[in-house]
C-alpha positions in Angstrom: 77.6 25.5 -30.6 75.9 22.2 -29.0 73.0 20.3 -30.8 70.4 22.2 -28.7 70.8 25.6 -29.8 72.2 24.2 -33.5 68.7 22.6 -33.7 67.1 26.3 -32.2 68.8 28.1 -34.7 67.4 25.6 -37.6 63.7 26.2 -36.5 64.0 29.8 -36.6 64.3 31.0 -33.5 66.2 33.9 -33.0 68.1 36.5 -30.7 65.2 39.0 -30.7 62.2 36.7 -30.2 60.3 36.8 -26.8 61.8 32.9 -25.1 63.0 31.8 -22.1 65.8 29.4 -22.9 66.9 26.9 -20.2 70.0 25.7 -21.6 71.2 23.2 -18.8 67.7 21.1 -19.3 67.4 22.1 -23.0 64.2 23.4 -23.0 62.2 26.5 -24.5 59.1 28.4 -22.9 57.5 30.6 -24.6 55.3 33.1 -22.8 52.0 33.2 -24.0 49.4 36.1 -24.0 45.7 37.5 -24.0 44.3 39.2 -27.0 44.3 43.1 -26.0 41.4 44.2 -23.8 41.1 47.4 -23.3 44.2 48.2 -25.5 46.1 45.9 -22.8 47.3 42.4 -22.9 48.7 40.1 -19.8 50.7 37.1 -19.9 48.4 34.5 -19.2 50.6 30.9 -19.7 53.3 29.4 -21.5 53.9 26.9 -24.0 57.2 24.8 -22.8 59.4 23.2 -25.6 61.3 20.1 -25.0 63.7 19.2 -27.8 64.2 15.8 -26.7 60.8 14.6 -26.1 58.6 12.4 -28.3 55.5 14.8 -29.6 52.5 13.8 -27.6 48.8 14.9 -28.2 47.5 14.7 -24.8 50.1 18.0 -23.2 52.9 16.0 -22.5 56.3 15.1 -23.9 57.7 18.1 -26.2 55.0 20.3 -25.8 53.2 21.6 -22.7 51.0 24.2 -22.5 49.4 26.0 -19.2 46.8 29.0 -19.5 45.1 30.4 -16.7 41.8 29.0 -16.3 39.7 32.0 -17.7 42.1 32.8 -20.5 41.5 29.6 -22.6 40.1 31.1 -25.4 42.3 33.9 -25.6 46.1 32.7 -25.6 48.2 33.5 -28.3 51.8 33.8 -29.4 53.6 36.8 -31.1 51.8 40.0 -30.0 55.0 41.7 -29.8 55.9 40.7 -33.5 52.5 42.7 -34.7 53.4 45.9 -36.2 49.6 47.3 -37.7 50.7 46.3 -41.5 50.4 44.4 -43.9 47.8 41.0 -43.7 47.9 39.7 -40.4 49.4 35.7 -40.5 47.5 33.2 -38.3 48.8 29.8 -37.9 48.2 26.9 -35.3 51.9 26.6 -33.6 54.2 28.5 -32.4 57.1 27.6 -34.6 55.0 28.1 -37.5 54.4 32.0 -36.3 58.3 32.1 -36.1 58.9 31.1 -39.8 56.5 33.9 -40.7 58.4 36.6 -38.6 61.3 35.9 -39.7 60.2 36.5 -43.0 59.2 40.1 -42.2 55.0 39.8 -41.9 53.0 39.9 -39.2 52.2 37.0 -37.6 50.1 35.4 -34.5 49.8 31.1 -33.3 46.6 30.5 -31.9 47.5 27.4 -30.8 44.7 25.9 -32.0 43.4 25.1 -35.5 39.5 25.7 -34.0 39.2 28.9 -32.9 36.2 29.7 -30.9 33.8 32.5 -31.5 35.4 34.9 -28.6 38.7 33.9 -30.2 37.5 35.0 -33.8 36.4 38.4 -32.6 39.4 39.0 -30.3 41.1 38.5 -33.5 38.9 40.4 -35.7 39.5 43.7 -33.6 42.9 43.1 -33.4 43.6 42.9 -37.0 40.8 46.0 -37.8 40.9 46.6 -41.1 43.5 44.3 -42.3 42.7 41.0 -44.0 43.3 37.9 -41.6 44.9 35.4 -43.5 45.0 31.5 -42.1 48.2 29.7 -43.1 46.1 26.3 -43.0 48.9 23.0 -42.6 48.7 20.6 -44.9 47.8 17.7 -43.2 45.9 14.3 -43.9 43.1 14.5 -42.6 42.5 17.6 -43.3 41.9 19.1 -39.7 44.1 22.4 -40.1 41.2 23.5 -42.3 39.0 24.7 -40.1 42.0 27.6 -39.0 40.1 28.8 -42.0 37.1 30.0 -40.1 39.7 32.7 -37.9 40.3 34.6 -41.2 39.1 36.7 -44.2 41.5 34.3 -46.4 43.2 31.0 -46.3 45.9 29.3 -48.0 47.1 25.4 -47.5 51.0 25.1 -47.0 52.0 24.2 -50.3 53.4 20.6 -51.1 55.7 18.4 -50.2 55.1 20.7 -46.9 53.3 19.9 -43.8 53.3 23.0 -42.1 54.7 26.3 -42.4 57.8 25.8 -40.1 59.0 22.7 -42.7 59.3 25.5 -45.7 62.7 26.2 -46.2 63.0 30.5 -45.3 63.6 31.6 -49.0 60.4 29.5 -50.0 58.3 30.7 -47.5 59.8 34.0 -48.4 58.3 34.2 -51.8 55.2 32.5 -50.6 54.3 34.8 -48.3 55.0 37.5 -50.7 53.1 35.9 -53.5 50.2 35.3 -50.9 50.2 39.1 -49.5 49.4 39.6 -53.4 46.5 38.5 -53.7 44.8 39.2 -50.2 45.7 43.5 -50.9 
């Protein structure tokens, strides 16, 4: 096993999850689609993943992201990993959706931690009558905060934890069980 798909396996990513691994240029995509319309979604972008790159804020470096012009507010990651029970998890990245689906809930990245309005009610109808539950990261500045307005609960990733993907899986395990708790 070569560092690339060592450091895969030590984010979470698995086997069954919905990637496009390029192992010659060590690089992840990750197909992003719309909130159901009309009880269909399309694939509408992709998130790439370059191990090797410094993380950039401006789309470039480790993480670049394309969505089609008019689907903006509606990209998401991890339709395919929601099953109709239990709360459904929002988080802001990828990665972090992957820690939470490996731990058996149901989980979607928004890839934001503003959601617009059409992005709240695409959520809203998605989830129907489950609770919506923001796993907020746990950040400085406290910007992941406002994931909180996506969701009928929110809790912060607890410390010494930045975001959900940092929490070792038998942590986050019991967190998210703990959590599911008291939102049911």
């Amino acid at each position: 096993m070569n560092n690339f798909t060592e450091h895969l396996k030590m984010r979470g990513l698995k086997p069954n999850h919905r990637v496009w691994i390029d192992h010659l240029q060590e690089v992840v995509t990750f197909p992003l689609w719309s909130f159901p319309l009309l009880g269909k979604s399309r694939l509408i972008g992709y998130q790439r993943y370059n191990w090797q790159e410094v993380k950039i804020r401006n789309n470039c470096g480790k993480y670049y992201t394309w969505l089609t012009d008019d689907s903006k507010d509606r990209g998401c990651y991890g339709l395919d990993n929601c099953y109709g029970h239990g709360p459904l998890f929002v988080v802001e990245g990828i990665w972090d959706s992957l820690r939470v689906v490996n731990c058996y809930f149901d989980c979607l990245a928004l890839l934001t931690c503003s959601p617009c309005k059409n992005m709240r009610a695409h959520l809203r109808q998605l989830a129907g009558k489950r609770p919506i539950v923001a796993l907020c990261d746990n950040d400085e500045n406290k910007s992941g905060l406002r994931l909180k307005s996506a969701a009928d609960y929110f809790f912060v990733v607890p410390d010494p934890y930045k975001d959900v993907n940092e929490i070792p899986h038998d942590v986050c395990f019991n967190w998210l069980t703990e959590v599911r708790k008291m939102v049911q």
